[in-house]
C-alpha positions as CSV (number, residue, x, y, z in Angstrom):
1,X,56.9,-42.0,-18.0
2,X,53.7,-40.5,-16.3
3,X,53.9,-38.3,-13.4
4,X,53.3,-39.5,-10.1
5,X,54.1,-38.0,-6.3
6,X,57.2,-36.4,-5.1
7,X,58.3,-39.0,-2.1
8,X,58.3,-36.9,0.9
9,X,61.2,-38.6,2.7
10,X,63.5,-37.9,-0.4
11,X,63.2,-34.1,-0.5
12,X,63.9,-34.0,3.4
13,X,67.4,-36.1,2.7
14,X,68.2,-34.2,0.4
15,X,67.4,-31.0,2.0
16,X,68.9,-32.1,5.1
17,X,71.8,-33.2,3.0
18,X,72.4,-29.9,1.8
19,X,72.3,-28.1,4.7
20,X,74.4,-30.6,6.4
21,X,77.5,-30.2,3.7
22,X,76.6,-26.4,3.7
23,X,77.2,-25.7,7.4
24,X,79.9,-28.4,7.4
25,X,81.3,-25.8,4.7
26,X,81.2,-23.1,6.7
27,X,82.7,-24.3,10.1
28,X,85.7,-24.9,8.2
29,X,88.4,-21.9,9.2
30,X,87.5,-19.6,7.0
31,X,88.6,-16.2,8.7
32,X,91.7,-15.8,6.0
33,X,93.1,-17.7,2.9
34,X,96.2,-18.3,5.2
35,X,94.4,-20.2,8.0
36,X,92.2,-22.3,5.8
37,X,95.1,-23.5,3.8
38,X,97.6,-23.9,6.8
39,X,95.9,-27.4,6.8
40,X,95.6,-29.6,3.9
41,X,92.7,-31.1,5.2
42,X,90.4,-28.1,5.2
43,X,91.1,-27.7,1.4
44,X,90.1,-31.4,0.7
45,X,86.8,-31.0,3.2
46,X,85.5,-27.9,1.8
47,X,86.0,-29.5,-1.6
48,X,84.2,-32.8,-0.6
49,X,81.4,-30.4,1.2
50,X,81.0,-28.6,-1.8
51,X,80.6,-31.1,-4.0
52,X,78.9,-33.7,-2.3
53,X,76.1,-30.2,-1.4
54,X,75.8,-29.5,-4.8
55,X,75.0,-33.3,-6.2
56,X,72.4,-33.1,-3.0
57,X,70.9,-30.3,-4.0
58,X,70.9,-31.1,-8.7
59,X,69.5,-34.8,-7.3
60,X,66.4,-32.8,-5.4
61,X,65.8,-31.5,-8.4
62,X,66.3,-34.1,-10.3
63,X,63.6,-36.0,-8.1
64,X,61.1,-33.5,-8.0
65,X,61.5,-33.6,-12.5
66,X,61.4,-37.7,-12.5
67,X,58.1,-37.7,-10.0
68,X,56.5,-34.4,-10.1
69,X,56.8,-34.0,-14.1
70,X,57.9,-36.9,-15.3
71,X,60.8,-34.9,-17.3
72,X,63.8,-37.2,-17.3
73,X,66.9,-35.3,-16.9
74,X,70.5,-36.9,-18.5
75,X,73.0,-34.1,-17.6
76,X,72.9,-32.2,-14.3
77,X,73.8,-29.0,-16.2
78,X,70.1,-29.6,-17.7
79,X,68.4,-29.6,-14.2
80,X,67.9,-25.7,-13.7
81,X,66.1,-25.6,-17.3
82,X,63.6,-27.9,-17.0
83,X,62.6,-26.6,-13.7
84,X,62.0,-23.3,-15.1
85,X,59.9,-24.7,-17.5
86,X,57.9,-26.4,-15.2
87,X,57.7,-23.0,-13.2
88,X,59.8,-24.0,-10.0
89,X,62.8,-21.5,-10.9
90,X,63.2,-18.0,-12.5
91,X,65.4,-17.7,-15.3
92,X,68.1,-16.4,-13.0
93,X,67.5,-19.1,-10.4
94,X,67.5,-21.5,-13.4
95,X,70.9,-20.0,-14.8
96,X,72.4,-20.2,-11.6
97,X,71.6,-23.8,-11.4
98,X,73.8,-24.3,-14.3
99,X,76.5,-22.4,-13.1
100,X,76.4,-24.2,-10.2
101,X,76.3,-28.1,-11.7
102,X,79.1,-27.1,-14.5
103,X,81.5,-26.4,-11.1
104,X,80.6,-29.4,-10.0
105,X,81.2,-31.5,-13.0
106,X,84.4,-29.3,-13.2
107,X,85.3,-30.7,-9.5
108,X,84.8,-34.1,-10.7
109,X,86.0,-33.9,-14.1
110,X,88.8,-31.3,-13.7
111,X,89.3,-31.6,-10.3
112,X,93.2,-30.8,-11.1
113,X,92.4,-27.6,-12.2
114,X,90.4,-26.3,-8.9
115,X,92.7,-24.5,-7.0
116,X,93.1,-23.7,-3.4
117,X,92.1,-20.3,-4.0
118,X,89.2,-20.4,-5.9
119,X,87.7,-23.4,-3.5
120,X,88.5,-21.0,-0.5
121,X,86.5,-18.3,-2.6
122,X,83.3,-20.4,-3.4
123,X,83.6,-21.0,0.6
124,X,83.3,-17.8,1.9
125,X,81.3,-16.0,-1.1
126,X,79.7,-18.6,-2.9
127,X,77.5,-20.7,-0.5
128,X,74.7,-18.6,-0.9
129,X,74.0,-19.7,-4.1
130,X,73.4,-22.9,-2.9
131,X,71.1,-21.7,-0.4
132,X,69.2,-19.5,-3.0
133,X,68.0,-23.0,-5.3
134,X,67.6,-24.8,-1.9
135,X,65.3,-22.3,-0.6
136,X,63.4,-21.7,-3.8
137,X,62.5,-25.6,-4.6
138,X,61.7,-25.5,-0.6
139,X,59.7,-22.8,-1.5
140,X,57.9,-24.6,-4.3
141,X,57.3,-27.8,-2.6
142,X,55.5,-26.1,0.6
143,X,52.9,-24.4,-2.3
144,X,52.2,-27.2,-3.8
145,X,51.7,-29.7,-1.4
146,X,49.0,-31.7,-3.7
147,X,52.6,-32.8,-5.5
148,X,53.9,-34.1,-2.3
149,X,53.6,-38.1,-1.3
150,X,53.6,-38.0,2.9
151,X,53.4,-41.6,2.9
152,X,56.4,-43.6,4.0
């Protein structure tokens, strides 16, 4: 595998994605444990937000590996390191990307096991992590726009 461009129109789906899922996330009612679970339905969206955010967001960086690096990636819990090798994360970012694709695989794998409490917590204190990796690969792609393919 050789590197080649990162496809322009891929990292704004999948930033837009993100976003999308995030504020979808957050207009869920979130004022109190009581209100957001005094509907079944918010419990099930905010998980399906979460999750379907955070595969968004590890596939981004996924991408920007495959193209930009061409660093082939097998587990999503792998994504954070190799884009601190490459220099696109700190070591905290790149940490936190774990964290954030080993709840993941837990919400697909264990899915049983997430509770209503915990998905209510990563709702109301927890979103920013997303934001932080979004807005650092965002950050990384605008500086190095040499990496970028603009053409459709």
């Amino acid at each position: 595998m050789t590197p080649s461009l990162i496809r322009a129109g891929v990292v704004a789906e999948r930033i837009a994605w993100v976003r999308d899922m995030v504020g979808s996330v957050q207009s869920l009612p979130l004022t109190s444990f009581e209100e957001f679970v005094s509907d079944k339905r918010n419990v099930a969206s905010a998980e399906s937000y979460l999750r379907r955010g955070i595969e968004a967001l590890l596939d981004l960086g996924r991408h920007i590996l495959a193209k930009g690096f061409a660093v082939a990636v097998a587990e999503y819990k792998e994504i954070g390191t190799k884009l601190q090798e490459q220099g696109l994360l700190t070591a905290e970012e790149a940490l936190l990307l774990r964290r954030i694709a080993g709840y993941r695989n837990r919400m697909v794998h264990f899915y049983h096991e997430v509770s209503q409490e915990e998905l209510y917590r990563l709702s109301t204190d927890n979103l920013q992590d997303i934001e932080t990796i979004l807005s650092a690969l965002a950050k990384w792609l605008r500086t190095h726009p040499e990496k970028i393919d603009k053409e459709i």
